[in-house]
N, C-alpha and C positions, 0 to 999 in steps of 0.2 A: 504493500500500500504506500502510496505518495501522495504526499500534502502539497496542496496548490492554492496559491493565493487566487483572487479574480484578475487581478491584472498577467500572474502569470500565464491564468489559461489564455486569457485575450489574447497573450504573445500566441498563440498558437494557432490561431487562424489569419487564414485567407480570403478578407471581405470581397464577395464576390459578384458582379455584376459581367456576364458575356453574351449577353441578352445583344442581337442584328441591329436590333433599332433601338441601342441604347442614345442618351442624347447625349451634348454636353451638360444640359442641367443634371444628366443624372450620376454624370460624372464628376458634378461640384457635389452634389448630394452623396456619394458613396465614399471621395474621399474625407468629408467633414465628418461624416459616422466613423470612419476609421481612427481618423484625430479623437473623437470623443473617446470612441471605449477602448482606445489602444493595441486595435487589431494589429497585426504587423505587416500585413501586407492588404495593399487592393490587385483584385485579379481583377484583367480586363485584357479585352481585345487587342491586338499588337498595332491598330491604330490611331486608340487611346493612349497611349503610349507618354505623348510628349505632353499634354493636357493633363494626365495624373501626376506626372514629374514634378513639373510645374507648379502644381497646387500642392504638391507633400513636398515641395522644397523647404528645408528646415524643421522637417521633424524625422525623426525616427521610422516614418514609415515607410515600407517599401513598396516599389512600381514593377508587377509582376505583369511580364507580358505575355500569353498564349499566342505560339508558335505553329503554323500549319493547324489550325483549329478551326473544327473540331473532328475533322478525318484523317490530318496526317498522310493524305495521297499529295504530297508532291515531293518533289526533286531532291537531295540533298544539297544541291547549291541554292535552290529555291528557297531551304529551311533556313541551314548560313546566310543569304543573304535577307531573311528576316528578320534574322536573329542581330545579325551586324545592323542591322537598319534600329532594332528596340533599343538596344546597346545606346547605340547614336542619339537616341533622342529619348535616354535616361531613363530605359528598364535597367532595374539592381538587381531582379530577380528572373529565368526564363524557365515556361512551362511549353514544355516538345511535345505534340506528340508522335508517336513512330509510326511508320509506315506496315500498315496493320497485313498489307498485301503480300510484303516480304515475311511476313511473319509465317502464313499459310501457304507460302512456298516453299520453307525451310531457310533462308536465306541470311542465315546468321551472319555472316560474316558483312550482309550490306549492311545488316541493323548494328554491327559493332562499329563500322565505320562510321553510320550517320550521327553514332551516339558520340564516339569519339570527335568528331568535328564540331558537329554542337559545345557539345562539354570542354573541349580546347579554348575555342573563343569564349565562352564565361568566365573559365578559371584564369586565363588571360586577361580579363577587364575587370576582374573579382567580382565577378555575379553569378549567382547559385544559382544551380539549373536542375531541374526537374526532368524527368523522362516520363510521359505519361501511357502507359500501357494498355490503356483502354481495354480492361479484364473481364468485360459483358461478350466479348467475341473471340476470346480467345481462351484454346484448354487449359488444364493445369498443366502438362506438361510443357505448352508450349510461355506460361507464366514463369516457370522456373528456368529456361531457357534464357529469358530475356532476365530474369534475376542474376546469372550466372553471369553475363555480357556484362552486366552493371556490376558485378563483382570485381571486372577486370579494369572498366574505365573507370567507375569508380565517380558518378556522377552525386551530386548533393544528397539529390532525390529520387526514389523512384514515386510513381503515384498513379492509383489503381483507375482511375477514369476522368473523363470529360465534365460529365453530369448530360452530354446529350446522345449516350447510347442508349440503350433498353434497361440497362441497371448502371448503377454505381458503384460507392463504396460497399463490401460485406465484409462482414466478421472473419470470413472463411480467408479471405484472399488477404486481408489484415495479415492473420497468422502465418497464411502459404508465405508470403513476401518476408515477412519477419523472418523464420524458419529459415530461409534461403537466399538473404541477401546478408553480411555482415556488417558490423555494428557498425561501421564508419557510413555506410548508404543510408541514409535516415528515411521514414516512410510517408507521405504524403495518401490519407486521404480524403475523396472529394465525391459527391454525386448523392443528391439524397440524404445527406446527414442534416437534418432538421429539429431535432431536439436534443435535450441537454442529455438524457438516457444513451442515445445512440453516441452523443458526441464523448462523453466518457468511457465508453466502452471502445470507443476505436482509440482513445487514448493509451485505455490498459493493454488492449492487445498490440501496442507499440507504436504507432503513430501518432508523430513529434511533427506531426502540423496538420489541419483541417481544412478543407478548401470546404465553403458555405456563402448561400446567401441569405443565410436565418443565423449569422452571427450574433446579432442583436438579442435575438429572441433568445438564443441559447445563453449568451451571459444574464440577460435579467433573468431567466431561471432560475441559472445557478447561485447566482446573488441573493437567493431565498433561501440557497442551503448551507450559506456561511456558517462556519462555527467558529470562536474564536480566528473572525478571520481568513480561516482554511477551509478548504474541501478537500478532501479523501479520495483517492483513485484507487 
C-alpha cells in the first residue's frame, strides 16, 4: 500500500482533450483546468501544439503532443517529421502511436526502428515519449512482443490505447505490460478511465501516469476520501 497526497495523484494525469473539433476556446479552457488542479500534462492534438505551449508557459505543466493519431498508419519519416514539427513548437512531452499494420505482419524489426527514431529525437530534445500500443487490436502475444522492443529502446513510456478504439485501458493489459516490460519503461494508461475506482486500480496495478478527460471528476472524488491528508493505494 502507498500513500498519496491529492496533489501527488494530480501529478499523475494527463488532462485530456483530442476531440477533431476541438476549438481554441477549448484549448484556453483545458489548459487553465490543468493550472488549477495540477494535472501534469495537457494531451492534445499535435496541432494544438504551439497554443498549449504558449498558455502553460511558466508553469510546470506539460504540452503533450499525439503523434500519427489516432491510427498510427503513416510513414516513419511522416511520424519524425511530426514529431520534429511538436518538438519545434514546444511539445515536452510525445505520445506515438505504432503502426498497428506492421504489427499483424510480424514486422518487428520496422516497429523497432520506428520506435527507435521516435525515441532518438525526444531523448535528444529531453522530451518523454510515449509508444502507444493500441491493445483493443492486438493479441497478447503480439502485446508482449512490442513490450520486448520497448525493453530494448527503452522509450519513457509505453501506453495501452488511444481512447478511440473499441476499448481502452484494462486491468489485464495493466498487469500483461507491467509483467513484461522492466522497471525503467514506466506505464501509461488511457481510454475509458472515468472514475476514481478504476483510476486507483490502474495505479496499483502499476501505472505511473493516466491519460483522462474526467481528471477533474476523478480528483474531486478522491478529495472526499482524504485522510489525514493521504489516500491509500
Amino acid at each position: 500500500m502507498v500513500y498519496y497526497t491529492i496533489d501527488q495523484l494530480a501529478r499523475l494525469i494527463d488532462h485530456t482533450n483530442l476531440k477533431p473539433f476541438a476549438t481554441e476556446k477549448d484549448m484556453h479552457k483545458l489548459c487553465e483546468e490543468a493550472v488549477t488542479y495540477h494535472f501534469k500534462m495537457v494531451a492534445i492534438n499535435q496541432v494544438q501544439t504551439k497554443i498549449c505551449s504558449e498558455l502553460l508557459a511558466g508553469t510546470d505543466i506539460q504540452t503533450g503532443a499525439a503523434i500519427s493519431f489516432p491510427l498510427g498508419q503513416t510513414s516513419i519519416a511522416a511520424k519524425v517529421a511530426e514529431t520534429e514539427d511538436a518538438i519545434k513548437n514546444g511539445a515536452n512531452e510525445i505520445d506515438y502511436v505504432i503502426n498497428i499494420t506492421e504489427v499483424k505482419n510480424k514486422n518487428w524489426n520496422y516497429l523497432k526502428k520506428e520506435m527507435e527514431e521516435i525515441v532518438t529525437i525526444c531523448r535528444k530534445a529531453s522530451v518523454l515519449s510515449k509508444v502507444i500500443f493500441e491493445n483493443a487490436y492486438l493479441t497478447d502475444t503480439e502485446k508482449i512482443e512490442l513490450c520486448t522492443i520497448a525493453n530494448i529502446v527503452e522509450p519513457d513510456f509505453i501506453k495501452t490505447s488511444t481512447g478511440f478504439a473499441p476499448s481502452g485501458a484494462t486491468f489485464e493489459d495493466i498487469k500483461l505490460m507491467r509483467k513484461h516490460t522492466k522497471e525503467t519503461v514506466q506505464i501509461k494508461a488511457a481510454g475509458g478511465i472515468r472514475d476514481a475506482a478504476n483510476f486507483k486500480q490502474m495505479i496499483a496495478l502499476g501505472a505511473t501516469r493516466i491519460g483522462t478527460s474526467s481528471g477533474i471528476k476523478i480528483i474531486q472524488s478522491l478529495t472526499k476520501e482524504v485522510e489525514n491528508g493521504e489516500i491509500s493505494i
